[in-house]
N, C-alpha and C positions, 0 to 999 in steps of 0.2 A: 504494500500500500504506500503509497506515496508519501511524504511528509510535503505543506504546507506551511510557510510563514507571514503571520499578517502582522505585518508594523505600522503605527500609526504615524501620523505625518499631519503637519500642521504647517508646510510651507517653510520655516525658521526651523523646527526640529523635529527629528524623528526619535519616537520608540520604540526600540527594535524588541521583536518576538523571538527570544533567545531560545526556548525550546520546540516552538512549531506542533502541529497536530498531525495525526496520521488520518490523513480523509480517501475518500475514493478516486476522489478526481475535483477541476477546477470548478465545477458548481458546486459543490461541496464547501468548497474553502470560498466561496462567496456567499452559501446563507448563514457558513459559521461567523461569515465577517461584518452581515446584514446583522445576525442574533449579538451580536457582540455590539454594534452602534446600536442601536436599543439599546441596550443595558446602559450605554454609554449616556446617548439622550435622558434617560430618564433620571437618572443622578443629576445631569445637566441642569435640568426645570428644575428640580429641587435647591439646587444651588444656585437659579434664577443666571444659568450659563450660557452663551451661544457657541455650538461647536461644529458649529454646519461650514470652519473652513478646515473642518480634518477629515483625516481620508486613511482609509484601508491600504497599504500596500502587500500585496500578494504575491509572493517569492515562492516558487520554487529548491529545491536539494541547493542547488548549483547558486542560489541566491539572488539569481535574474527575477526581477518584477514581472511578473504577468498580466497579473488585472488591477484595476483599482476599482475601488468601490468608496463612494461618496459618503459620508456622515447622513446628507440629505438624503440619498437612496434609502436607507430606511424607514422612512417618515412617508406615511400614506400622502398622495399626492393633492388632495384638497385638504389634509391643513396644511401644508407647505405652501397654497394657492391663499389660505387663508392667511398665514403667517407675512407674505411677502406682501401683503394689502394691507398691513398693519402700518 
């Protein structure tokens, strides 16, 4: 099974994912990086935080980025619609 690494990135700094998850394949390591911003968002509101400019990076063994996934990707797309009409 593959191993995945999702680091977070913020533009100015990255968090590197020093252990990585064993998933099946690259959809895999983007609903665990979807479930992972949730978790992330939600802490966020409670600490009245905006974290919609961080982002998922998706490595590979070898360390190459493959996919990114948005903070905002996991946020149903009408309150995101609601949010930016604020």
């Amino acid at each position: 099974m593959p191993r995945f690494f999702l680091h977070i990135d913020d533009g100015a700094q990255r968090i590197e994912d020093e252990e990585g998850s064993d998933l099946p394949d690259l959809a895999a390591a983007r609903e665990e990086a979807l479930s992972a911003a949730r978790q992330l968002w939600a802490a966020a509101i409670l600490r009245q935080q905006d974290i919609g400019a961080r982002r998922f990076l998706i490595a590979g063994d070898d360390g190459n980025v493959t996919h990114v996934v948005k903070m905002d990707d996991a946020l149903p797309q009408n309150l995101l619609h609601r949010l930016r009409a604020i």
